[in-house]
ROMARVO-395373 format. One line per 5 residues: their letters; for each residue x negated, y negated, z negated of C-alpha. Coordinates in nm, 4 decimals, padded with zeros to 6 digits. Each point is the difference from the previous one (the first is absolute). Example, Ala and Ser with C-alpha at 12.3 -4.5 7.8 and 13.67 -1.06 7.14 Angstrom:
AS	-01.2300/00.4500/-00.7800  -00.1370/-00.3440/00.0660 .
END
This chain:
XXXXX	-03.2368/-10.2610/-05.7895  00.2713/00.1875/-00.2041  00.2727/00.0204/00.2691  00.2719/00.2488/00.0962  -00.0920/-00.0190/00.3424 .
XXXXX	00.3518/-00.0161/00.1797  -00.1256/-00.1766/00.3647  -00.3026/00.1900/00.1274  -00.1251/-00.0727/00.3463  -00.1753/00.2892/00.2464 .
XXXXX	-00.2610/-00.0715/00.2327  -00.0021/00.2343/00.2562  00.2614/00.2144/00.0513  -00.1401/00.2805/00.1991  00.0920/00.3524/-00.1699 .
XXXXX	-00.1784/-00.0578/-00.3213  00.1453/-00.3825/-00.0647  00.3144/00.1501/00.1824  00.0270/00.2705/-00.2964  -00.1106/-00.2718/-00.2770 .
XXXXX	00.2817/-00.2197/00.1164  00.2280/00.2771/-00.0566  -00.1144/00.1153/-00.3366  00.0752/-00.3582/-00.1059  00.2955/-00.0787/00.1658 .
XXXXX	00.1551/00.4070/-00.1245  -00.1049/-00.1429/-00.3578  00.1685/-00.3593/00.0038  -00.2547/-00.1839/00.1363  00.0315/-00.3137/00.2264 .
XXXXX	-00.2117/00.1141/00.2843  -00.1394/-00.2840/00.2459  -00.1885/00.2058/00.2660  -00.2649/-00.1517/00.2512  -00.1726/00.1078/00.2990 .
XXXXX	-00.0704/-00.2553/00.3177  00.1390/00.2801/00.2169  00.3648/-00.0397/00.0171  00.0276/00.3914/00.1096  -00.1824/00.0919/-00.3256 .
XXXXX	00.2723/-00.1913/-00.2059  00.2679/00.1385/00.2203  -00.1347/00.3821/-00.0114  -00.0142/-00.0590/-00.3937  00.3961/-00.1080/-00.0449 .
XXXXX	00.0795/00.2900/00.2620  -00.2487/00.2427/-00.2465  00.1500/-00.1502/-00.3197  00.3800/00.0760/00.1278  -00.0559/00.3651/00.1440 .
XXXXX	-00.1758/00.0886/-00.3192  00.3297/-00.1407/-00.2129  00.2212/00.1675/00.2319  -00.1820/00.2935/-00.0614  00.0071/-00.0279/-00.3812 .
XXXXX	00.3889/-00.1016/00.0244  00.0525/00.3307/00.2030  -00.2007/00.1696/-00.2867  00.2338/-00.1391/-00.2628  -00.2882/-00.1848/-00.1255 .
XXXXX	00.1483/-00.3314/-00.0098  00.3424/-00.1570/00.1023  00.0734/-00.1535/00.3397  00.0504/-00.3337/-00.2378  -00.3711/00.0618/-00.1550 .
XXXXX	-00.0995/00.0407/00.3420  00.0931/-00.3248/00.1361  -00.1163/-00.1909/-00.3419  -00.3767/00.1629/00.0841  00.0014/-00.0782/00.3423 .
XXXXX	00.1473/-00.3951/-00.0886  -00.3382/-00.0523/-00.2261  -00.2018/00.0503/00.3170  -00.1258/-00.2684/00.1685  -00.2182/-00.0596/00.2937 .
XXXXX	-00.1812/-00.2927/00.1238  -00.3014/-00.0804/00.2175  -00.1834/-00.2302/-00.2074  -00.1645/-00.0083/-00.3300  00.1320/-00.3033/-00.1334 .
XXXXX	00.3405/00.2289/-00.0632  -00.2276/00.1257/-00.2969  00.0071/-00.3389/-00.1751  00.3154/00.1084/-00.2512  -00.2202/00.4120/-00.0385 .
XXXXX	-00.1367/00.0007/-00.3574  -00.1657/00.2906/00.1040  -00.1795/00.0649/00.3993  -00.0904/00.3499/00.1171  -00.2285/00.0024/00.3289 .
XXXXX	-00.0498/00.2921/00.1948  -00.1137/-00.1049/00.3185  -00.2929/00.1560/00.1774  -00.3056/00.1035/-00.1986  -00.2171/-00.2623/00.0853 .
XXXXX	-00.1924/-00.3180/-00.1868  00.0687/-00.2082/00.2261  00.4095/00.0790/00.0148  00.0732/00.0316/-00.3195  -00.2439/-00.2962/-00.0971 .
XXXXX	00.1644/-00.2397/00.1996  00.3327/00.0859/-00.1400  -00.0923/-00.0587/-00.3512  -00.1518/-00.3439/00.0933  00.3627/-00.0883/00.2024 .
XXXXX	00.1924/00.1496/-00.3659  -00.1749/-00.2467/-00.2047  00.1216/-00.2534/00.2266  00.3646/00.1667/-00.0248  00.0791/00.0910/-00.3771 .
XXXXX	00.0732/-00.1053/-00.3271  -00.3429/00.0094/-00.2398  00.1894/00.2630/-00.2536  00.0115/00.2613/00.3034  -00.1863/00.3329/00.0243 .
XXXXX	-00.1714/00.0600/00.3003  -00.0584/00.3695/00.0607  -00.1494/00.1786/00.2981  00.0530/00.3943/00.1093  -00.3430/00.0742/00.1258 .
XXXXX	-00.1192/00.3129/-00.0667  -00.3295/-00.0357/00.1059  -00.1153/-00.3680/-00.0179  -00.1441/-00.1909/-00.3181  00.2887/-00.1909/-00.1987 .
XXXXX	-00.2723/-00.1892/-00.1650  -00.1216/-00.1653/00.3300  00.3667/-00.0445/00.1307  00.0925/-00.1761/-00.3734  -00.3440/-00.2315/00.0970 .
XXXXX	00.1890/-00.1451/00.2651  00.2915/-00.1095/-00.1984  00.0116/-00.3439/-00.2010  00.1197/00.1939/-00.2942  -00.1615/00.3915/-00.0268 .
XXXXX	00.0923/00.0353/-00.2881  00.3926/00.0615/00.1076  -00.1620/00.2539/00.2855  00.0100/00.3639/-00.0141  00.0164/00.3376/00.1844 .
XXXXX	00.3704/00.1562/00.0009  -00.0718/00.3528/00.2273  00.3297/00.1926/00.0685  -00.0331/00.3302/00.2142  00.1548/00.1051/00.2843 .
XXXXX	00.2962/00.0401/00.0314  00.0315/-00.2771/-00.3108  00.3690/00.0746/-00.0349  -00.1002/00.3926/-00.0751  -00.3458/-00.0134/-00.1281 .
XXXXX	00.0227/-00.0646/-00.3925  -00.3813/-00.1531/-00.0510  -00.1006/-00.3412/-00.0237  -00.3777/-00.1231/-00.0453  00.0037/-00.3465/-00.2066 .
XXXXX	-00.3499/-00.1404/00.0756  -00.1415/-00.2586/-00.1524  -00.3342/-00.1568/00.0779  -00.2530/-00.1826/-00.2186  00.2243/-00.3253/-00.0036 .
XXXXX	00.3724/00.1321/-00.0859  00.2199/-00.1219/-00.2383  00.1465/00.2430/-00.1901  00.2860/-00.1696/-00.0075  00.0532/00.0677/00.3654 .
XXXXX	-00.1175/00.4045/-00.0579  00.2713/00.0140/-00.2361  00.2840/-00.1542/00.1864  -00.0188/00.2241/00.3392  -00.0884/00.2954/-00.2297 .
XXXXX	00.3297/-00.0598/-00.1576  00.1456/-00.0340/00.3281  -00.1124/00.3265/00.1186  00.1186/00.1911/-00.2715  00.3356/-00.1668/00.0661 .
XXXXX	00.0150/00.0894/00.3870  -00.0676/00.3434/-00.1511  -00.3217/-00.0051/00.0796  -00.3237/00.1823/-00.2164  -00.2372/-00.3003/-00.0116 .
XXXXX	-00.3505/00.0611/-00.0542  -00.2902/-00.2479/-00.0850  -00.3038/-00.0218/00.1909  -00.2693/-00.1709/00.0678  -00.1145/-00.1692/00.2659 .
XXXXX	-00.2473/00.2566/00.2427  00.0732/00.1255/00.3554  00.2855/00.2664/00.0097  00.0988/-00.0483/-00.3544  00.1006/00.3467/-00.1645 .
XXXXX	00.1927/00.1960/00.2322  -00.1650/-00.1179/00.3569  -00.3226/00.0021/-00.1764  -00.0014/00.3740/-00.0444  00.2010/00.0726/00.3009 .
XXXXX	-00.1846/-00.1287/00.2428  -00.3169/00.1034/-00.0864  00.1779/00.3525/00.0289  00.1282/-00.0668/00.3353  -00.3438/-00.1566/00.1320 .
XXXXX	-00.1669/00.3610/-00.1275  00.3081/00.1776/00.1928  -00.0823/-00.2434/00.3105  -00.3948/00.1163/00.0030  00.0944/00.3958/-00.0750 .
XXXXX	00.1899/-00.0505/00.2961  -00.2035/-00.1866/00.2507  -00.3169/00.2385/-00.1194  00.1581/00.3096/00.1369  00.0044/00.2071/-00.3274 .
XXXXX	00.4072/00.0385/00.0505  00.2678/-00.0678/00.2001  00.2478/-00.2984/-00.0622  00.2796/00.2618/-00.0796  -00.1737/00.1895/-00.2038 .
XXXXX	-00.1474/-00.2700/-00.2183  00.3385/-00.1441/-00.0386  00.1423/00.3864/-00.1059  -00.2700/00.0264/-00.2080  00.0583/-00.3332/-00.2023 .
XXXXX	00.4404/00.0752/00.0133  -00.0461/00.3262/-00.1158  -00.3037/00.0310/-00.2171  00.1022/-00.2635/-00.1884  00.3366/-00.0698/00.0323 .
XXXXX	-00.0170/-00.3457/00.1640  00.3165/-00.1354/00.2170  -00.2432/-00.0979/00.3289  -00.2917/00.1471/00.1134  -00.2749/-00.2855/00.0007 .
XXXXX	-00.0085/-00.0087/00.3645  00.3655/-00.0467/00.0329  -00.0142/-00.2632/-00.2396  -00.3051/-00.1977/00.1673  00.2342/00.0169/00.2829 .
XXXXX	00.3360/-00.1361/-00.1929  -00.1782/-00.2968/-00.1838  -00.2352/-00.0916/00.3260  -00.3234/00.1199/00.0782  -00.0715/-00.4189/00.0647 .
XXXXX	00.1601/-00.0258/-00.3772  -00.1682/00.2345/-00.1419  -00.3601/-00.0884/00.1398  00.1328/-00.4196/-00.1012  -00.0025/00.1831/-00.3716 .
XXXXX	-00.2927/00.1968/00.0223  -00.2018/-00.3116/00.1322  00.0787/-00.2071/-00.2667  -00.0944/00.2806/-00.2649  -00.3373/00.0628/00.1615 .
XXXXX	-00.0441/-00.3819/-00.0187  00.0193/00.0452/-00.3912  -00.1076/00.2989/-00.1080  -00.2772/00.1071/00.2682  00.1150/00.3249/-00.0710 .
XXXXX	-00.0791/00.2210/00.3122  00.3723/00.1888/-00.0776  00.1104/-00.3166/00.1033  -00.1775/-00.0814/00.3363  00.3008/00.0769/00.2703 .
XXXXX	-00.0830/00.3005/00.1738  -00.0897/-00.1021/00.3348  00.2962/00.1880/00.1631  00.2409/-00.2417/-00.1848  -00.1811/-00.2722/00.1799 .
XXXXX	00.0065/00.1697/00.3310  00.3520/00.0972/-00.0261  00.1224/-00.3820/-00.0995  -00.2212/-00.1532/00.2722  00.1490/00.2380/00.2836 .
XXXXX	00.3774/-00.0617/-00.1601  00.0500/00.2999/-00.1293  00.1422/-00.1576/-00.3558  00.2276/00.3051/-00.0749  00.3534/-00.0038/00.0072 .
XXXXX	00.0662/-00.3172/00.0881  -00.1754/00.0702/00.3220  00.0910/00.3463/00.0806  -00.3059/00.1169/-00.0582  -00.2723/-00.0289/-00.2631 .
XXXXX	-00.1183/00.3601/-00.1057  00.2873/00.1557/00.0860  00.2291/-00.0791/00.3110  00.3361/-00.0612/-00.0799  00.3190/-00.0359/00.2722 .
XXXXX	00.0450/-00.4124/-00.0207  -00.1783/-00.2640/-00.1401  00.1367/00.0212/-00.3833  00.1386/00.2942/00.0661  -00.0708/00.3107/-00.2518 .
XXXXX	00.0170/00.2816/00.1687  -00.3648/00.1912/00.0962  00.0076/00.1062/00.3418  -00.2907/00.2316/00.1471  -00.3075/-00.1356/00.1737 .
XXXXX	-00.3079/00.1150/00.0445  -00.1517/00.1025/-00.2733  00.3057/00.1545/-00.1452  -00.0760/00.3840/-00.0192  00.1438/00.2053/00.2119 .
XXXXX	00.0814/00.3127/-00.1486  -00.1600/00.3633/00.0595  -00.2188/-00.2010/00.2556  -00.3728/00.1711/-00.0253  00.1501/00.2079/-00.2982 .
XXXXX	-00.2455/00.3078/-00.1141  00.1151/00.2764/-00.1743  -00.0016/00.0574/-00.3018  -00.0843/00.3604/-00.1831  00.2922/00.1948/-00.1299 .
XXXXX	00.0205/-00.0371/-00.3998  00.2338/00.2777/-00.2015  -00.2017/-00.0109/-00.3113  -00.1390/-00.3466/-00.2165  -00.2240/-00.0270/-00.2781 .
XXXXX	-00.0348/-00.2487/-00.2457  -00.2531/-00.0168/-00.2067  00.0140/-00.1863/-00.3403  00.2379/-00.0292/-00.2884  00.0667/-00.3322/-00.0717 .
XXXXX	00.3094/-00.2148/00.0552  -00.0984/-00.0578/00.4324  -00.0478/00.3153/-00.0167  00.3000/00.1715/-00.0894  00.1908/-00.2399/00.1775 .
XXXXX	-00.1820/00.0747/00.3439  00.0900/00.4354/-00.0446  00.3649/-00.1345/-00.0937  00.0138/-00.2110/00.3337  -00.1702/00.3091/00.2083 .
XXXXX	00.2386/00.2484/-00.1506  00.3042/-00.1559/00.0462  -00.0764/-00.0501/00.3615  -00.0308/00.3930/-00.0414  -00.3761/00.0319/-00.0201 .
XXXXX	-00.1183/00.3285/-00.1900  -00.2288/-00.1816/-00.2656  -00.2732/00.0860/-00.1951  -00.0844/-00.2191/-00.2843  -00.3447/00.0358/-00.1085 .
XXXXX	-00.1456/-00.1361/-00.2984  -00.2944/00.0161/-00.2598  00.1776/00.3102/-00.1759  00.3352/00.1975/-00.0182  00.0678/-00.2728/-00.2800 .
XXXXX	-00.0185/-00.3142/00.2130  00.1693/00.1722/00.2795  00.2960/00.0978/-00.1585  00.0390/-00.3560/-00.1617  00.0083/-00.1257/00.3193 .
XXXXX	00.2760/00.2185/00.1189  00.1866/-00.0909/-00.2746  -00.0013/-00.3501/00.0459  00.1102/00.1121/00.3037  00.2759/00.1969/-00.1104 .
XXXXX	00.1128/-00.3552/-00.2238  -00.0167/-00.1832/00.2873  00.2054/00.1910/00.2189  00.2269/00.0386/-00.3053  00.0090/-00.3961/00.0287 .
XXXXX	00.1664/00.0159/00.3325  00.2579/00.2492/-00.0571  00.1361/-00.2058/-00.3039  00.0429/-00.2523/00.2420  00.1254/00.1508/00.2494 .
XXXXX	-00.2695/-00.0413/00.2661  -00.0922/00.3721/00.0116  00.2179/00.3210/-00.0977  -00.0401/00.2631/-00.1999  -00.0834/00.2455/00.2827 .
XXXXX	-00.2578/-00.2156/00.1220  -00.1974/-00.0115/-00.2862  -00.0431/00.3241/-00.0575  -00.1296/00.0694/00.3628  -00.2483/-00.3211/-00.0563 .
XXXXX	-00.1417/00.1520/-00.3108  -00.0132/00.3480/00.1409  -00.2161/-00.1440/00.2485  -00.2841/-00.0947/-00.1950  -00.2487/00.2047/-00.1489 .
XXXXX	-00.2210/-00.1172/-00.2458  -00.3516/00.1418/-00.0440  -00.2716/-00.0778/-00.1909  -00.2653/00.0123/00.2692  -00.0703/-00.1822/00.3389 .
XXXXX	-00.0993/00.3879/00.1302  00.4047/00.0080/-00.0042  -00.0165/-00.2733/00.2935  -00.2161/00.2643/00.2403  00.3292/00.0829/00.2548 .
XXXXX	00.1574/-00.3584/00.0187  00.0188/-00.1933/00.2949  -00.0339/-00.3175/-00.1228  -00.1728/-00.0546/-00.3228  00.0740/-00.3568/-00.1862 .
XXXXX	-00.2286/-00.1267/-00.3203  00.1409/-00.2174/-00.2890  -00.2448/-00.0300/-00.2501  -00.1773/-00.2925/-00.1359  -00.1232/-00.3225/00.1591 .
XXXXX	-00.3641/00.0941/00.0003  -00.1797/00.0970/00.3070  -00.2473/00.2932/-00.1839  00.3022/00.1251/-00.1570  00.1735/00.0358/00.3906 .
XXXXX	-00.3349/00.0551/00.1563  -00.0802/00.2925/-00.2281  00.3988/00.0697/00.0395  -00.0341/00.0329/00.3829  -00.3019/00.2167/00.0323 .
XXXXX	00.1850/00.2767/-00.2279  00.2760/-00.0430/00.2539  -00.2149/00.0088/00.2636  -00.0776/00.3892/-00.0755  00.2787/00.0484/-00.1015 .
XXXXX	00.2596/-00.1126/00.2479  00.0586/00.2057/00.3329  -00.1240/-00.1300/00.2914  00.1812/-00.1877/00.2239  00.2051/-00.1682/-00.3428 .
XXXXX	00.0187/-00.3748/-00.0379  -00.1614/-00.1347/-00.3094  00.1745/-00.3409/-00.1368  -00.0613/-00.2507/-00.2967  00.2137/-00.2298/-00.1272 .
XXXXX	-00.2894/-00.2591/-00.0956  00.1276/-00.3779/00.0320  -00.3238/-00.1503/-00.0074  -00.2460/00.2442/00.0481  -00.2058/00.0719/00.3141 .
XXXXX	00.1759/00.2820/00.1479  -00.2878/00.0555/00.2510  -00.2633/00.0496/-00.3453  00.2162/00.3487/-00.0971  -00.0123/00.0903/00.3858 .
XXXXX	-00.3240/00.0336/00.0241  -00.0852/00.2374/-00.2854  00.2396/00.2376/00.1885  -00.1459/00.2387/00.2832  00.3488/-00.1180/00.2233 .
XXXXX	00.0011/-00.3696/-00.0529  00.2105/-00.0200/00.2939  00.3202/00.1411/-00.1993  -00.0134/-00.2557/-00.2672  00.2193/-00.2594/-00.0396 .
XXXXX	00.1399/-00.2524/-00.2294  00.3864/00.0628/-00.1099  00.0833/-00.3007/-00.2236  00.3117/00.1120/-00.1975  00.1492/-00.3117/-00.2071 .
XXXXX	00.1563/00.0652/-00.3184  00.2177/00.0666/-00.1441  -00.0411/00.2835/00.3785  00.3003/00.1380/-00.0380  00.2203/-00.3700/00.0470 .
XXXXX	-00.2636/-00.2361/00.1899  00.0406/00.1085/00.3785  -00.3540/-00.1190/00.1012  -00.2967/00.1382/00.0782  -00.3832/-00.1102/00.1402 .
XXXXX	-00.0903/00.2182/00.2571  -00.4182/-00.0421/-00.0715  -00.2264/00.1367/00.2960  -00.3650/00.0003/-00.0260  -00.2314/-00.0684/00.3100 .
XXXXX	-00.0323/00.3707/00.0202  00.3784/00.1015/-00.1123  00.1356/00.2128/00.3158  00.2641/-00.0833/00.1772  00.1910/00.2909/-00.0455 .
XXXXX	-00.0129/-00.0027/-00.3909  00.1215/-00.3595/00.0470  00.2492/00.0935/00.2190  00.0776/00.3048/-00.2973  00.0045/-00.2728/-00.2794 .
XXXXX	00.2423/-00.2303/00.2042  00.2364/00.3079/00.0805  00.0298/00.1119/-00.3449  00.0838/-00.3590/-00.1752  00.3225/-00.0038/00.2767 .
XXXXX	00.0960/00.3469/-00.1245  00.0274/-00.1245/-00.3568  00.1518/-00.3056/00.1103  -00.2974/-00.2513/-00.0840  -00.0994/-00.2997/00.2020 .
XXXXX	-00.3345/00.0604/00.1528  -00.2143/-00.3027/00.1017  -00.3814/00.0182/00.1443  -00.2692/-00.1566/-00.1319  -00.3739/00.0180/-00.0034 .
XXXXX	-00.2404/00.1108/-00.2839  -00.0849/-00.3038/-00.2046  00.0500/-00.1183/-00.3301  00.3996/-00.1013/-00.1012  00.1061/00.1806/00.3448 .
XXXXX	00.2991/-00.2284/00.0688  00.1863/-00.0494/-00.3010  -00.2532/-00.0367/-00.2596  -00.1889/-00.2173/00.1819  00.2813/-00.2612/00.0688 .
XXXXX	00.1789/00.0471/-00.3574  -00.3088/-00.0348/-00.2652  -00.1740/-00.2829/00.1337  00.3553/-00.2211/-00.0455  00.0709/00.1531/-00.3513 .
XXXXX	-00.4191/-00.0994/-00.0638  00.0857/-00.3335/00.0880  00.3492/-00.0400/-00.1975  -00.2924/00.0910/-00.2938  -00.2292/-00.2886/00.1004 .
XXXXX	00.3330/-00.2296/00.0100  00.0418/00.1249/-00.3610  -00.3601/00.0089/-00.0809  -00.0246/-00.4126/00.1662  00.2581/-00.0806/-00.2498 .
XXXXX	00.1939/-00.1033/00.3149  00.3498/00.1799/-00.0971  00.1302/00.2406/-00.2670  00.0116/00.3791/00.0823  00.4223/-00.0436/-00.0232 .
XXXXX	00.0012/-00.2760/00.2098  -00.2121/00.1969/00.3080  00.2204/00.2827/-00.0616  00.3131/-00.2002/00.0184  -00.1742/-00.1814/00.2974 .
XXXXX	-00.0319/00.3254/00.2013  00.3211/00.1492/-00.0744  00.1569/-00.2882/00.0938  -00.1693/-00.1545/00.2905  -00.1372/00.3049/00.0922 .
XXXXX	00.2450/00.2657/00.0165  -00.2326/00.2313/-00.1952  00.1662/00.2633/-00.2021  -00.2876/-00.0569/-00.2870  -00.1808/-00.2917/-00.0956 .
XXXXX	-00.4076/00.0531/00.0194  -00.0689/-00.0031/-00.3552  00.3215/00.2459/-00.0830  -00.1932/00.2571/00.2823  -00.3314/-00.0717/-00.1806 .
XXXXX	00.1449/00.1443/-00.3054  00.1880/00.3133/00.1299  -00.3000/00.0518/00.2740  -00.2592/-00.0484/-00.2684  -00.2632/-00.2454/-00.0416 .
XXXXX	-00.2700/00.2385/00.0386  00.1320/00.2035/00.2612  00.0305/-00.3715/00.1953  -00.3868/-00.1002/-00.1274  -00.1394/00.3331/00.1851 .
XXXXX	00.2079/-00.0835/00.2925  -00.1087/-00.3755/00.0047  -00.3620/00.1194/-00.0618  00.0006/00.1984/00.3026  00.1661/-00.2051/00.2353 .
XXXXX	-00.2728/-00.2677/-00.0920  -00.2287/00.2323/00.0101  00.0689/00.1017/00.3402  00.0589/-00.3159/00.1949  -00.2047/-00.2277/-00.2049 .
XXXXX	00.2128/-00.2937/-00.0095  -00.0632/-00.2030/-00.3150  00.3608/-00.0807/00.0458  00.0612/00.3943/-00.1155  -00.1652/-00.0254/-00.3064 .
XXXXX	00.2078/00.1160/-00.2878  00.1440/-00.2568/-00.2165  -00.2352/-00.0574/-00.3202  00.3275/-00.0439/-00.1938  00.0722/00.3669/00.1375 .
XXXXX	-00.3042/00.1366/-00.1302  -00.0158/-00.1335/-00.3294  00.3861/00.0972/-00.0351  -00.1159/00.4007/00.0938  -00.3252/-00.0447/-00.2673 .
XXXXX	00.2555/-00.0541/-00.3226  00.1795/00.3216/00.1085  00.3005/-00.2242/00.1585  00.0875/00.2467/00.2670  00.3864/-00.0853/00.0209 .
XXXXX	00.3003/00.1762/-00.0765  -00.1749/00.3083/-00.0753  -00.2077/-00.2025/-00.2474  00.2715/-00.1790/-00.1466  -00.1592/-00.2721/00.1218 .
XXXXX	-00.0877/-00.1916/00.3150  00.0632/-00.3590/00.1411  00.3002/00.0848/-00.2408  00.0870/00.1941/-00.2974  00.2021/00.2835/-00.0459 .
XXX	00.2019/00.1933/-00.2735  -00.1627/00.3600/-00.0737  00.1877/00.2734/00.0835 .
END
C-alpha cells in the first residue's frame, strides 16, 4: 500500500468533500469528485473557482496556478469514475446505511492496492471497514471544517488496519500541510469527543434555565478565550449534527455527558438545525446566513431594569494575586479603594504588586505616567477589615475555603455600613452558604473576577435565592463602569464557566488516563480542530492540578453525575506533589526558574 497517492476520488461533495477536493486539487492532486446530484458537483466547481479567484486576487497563486488547480477537478455522477483513485474519501451523510452501501459499491469499483477512507466524525470505522472485502486498507481520515483552513486531521484506525495504509495518508496529510494525528477508533475521536460533550453540557445549562443563551455563550468567549460561544457553535455545525454525534457517543460510552440534551432533539425534530435553517438557537436573517437577528428571547435592554445603589467607595479584602488585581481594576475605573489585609505587611505587598503592575502598562504604553499615579493614589492599604466600615460595596478575595469566607463575612457583616453590598469572588463555592451567616443576606452576591482581573473582561454575576434585586442590579452597574462583561447566573457549583470548562479538561484526562491518545496529541487536537487558544493538558498545568481536583470534586459533588467524577489519573498526579507549572511538574515537565 506504499503509494504517492496522485488520483484520489471524493464521495460527496457537499461543503466538507467540497473543501477536501480543494485541499487536494491546491496540493497537486488529481481530484475525481462524486455526488448523484449534479447541482452538488456543479456548486463544488463554482466553490472551487471563486475560492482560486479569491486567492489569485490575494496574490496567493498565479492566474496560470489557478487554472492548473481547477483542471485537476473532476466531477462525475457515478462511482465507477473512482476505479483509477488509489485512495477514496467519503463524506456523505452520517449514516450506516449511506456510507455502508458506498463502501460495498467501492469494492466493486477499485483497484485491491486502494485505501478506502471515510470522514465520519461520529460513526465506528471498525464497523464501516466490516463491510469492505478488504478492512484492512479501511480507515478514518476526519478533516474539519472549513478543511482548506482548519490544520487538524484525525487518522483512525480500527482493530483491523494495516499500518501500511495509516502510514501512507498520514504522509499525505503532512504533505497537504496538514497536522495528522493518530487515533483510535471510538465515537468523536479526540477533538469531537471532548467538544461535544462540552456543547451537550452548554445545551442542558441552557434548556434548564440557569442562564441565558447569550450569556452562556459570553461567558464561554470571554472567560476562556474561545472563538464561538457553545451555543453559536451548536448552531453553525447543526443542532441535527451535533445530536447525530452525541448519539453515537452515548451508544459507546453510556456516559450520561453524552445523552443529547433533549432540547437538541426537540430543536432537530421541529427544523430548527441552526444556520442552515435560519434558526436553531439563535435566529439568523436567511437560511445559511450568519448574521443574528433579534427574536424573542433576545433581551431587550433596560426592560424591568432595577436600580442599582450608588457605589463611590470599594473594598477588597485579601492580598493575594486576585486580589490585588480586583483594587487595580476598581481604581482605575476611579474607585477610592481600600485594600485590607491580614496586617500593614500583607497590605502594602499587595499595593506594590500593584504599583509593578501598573508599571507593566506604562512600559508598554497602555497606561501613562499620569495615570498611574492617580490609580495608586487611590488605594489605601490597611491592615484591618474595620478599614472597610464606610465602603459601599465591599468585595472578598481570600482563599477557596468556605470557613475561611464564612468567618470572613460575619467580620464584615459588623463591620460594613448598612445598606453596602458584600461580594465574593468564590468560583465554586456556594455563595448562598456565606449569605446566610450575615444578618443582610439579601446584599450578598457572587462577583466572579477571572484572572489575571485586570486583562480578562468577564465576570459571573452570582445571586443567591435571597440576593436582592437591587444589590444585583448594584453588582451589574458597577462591572459596566469598569468595563467588564457581566453575565447572570444562578448559585450552583461551576456557575457557568467552570461548570462547562472542567468537566471537558476531566475528560481530555480520562482520554490520557484510557491510553487512548498522548497529552500532545489532544492538545494539538484542540488547538487545531478546535480553535482553542490552549490545549487541555497545557491549562491543567498553568491552572493547577489541584486547584482543577477541588473544582472537579465539587462539581461531582454537587450534581452527582458519576460522569463528574475526577479522573483517577488526576488524583494520583496531585498525591506525588505534581501540581503543574508551579510544581515543575504536571502532565509535563518544566525547567525551574
Amino acid at each position: 500500500m506504499d503509494t504517492p497517492l496522485r488520483t484520489i476520488a471524493v464521495v460527496g461533495l457537499g461543503t466538507m468533500g467540497t473543501g477536501i477536493a480543494e485541499v487536494l486539487a491546491r496540493a497537486g492532486r488529481e481530484v475525481i469528485g462524486i455526488d448523484v446530484s449534479e447541482a452538488a458537483a456543479r456548486q463544488a466547481v463554482a466553490s472551487l473557482e471563486a475560492s482560486t479567484a479569491r486567492a489569485v486576487r490575494r496574490e496567493g497563486i498565479t492566474e496560470r496556478e489557478r487554472r492548473d488547480v481547477l483542471a485537476r477537478f473532476r466531477t462525475f455522477g457515478d462511482l465507477q469514475a473512482a476505479a483509477d483513485a488509489e485512495l477514496v474519501i467519503e463524506v456523505v451523510p452520517e449514516t450506516y446505511e449511506i456510507k455502508q452501501q458506498v463502501f460495498r459499491d467501492l469494492d466493486a469499483v477499485v483497484s485491491p492496492a486502494a485505501i478506502l477512507a471515510t470522514g465520519t466524525n461520529a460513526l465506528s470505522v471498525t464497523r464501516l471497514a466490516a463491510e469492505s472485502r478488504r478492512p484492512e486498507r479501511v480507515l478514518g481520515l476526519h478533516f474539519f471544517n472549513p478543511a482548506p483552513a482548519m490544520k487538524l486531521v484525525e487518522v483512525v484506525s480500527s482493530v483491523l488496519t494495516a499500518p501500511s495504509a495509516v502510514e501512507t495518508v498520514t504522509r499525505l496529510a503532512r504533505e497537504l500541510g496538514k497536522q495528522p494525528v493518530a487515533v483510535g477508533d471510538r465515537p468523536g475521536f479526540v477533538a469531537d469527543g471532548l467538544l461535544f460533550g462540552y456543547l451537550n453540557q452548554a445545551a442542558a445549562m441552557y434548556e434548564a434555565n440557569y442562564a441565558s443563551r447569550e450569556d452562556i455563550d459570553a461567558a464561554m468567549r470571554l472567560g476562556c478565550g474561545l472563538p464561538m460561544g457553545p451555543l453559536a457553535l451548536l448552531d453553525l455545525i447543526g443542532v441535527d449534527t451535533a445530536r447525530t454525534v452525541l448519539e453515537a457517543m452515548y451508544s459507546a460510552s453510556h456516559d450520561r455527558l453524552h445523552a443529547p440534551a433533549p432540547v437538541l432533539g426537540q430543536l432537530s425534530r421541529a427544523g430548527l438545525t441552526g444556520r442552515k435553517s435560519g434558526r436553531g438557537f439563535y435566529t439568523y436573517d436567511a437560511p445559511g446566513g450568519r448574521t443574528v437577528v433579534p427574536d424573542a428571547l433576545t433581551p431587550v435592554a433596560g426592560a424591568g431594569a432595577v436600580a442599582g445603589r450608588p457605589v463611590s467607595s470599594v473594598g477588597v479584602a485579601g492580598s493575594g494575586t486576585m486580589a490585588s488585581g480586583i483594587a487595580e481594576v476598581f481604581a482605575k475605573a476611579g474607585y477610592a479603594v481600600v485594600l485590607a489585609a491580614r496586617g500593614p505587611e500583607k497590605a502594602d505587598t499587595a499595593r506594590k504588586r500593584i504599583a509593578t503592575s501598573l508599571e507593566r502598562s506604562v512600559s508598554k504604553g497602555r497606561l501613562t505616567a499620569q495615570a498611574r499615579d492617580e490609580t495608586l493614589a487611590r488605594i489605601t492599604p490597611a491592615g484591618s477589615l474595620d478599614a472597610l466600615a464606610g465602603v459601599d460595596l465591599a468585595v472578598e478575595a481570600v482563599a477557596e475555603d468556605l470557613e475561611v469566607k464564612r468567618e470572613l463575612f460575619r467580620t464584615l457583616d459588623k463591620v460594613c455600613k448598612p445598606g453596602a453590598v458584600l461580594a465574593t469572588t468564590t468560583s465554586s463555592l456556594p455563595v448562598v452558604a456565606v449569605a446566610r451567616v450575615t444578618s443582610r443576606p439579601q446584599d450578598v452576591v457572587g462577583m466572579h473576577f477571572f484572572n489575571p482581573a485586570p486583562a480578562m473582561k468577564l465576570v459571573e454575576v452570582v445571586r443567591t435565592v435571597l440576593t436582592g434585586d437591587d444589590a444585583h442590579a448594584t453588582v451589574r452597574e458597577v462591572c459596566a463602569a469598569v468595563r467588564k462583561h457581566p453575565v447572570d447566573c444562578g448559585d450552583r457549583a461551576g456557575f457557568i464557566v467552570n461548570a462547562l470548562l472542567f468537566p471537558y479538561l476531566n475528560n481530555a484526562v480520562k482520554m490520557v488516563e484510557e491510553h487512548y491518545a498522548t497529552p500532545d496529541d489532544i492538545d494539538a487536537a484542540m488547538k487545531l480542530g478546535g480553535g482553542y487558544p490552549m490545549g487541555p493538558f497545557e491549562l491543567l498545568d498553568v491552572v493547577g492540578l489541584d486547584v482543577s481536583l477541588a473544582i472537579e470534586k465539587v462539581l461531582h459533588g454537587e450534581f452527582r453525575d458519576p460522569g463528574l467524577a475526577p479522573a483517577p489519573l488526576l488524583e494520583h498526579l496531585v498525591a506525588a506533589g505534581c501540581l503543574g507549572r508551579k510544581t515543575g511538574r504536571g502532565f509535563r515537565e518544566y525547567a525551574r526558574r
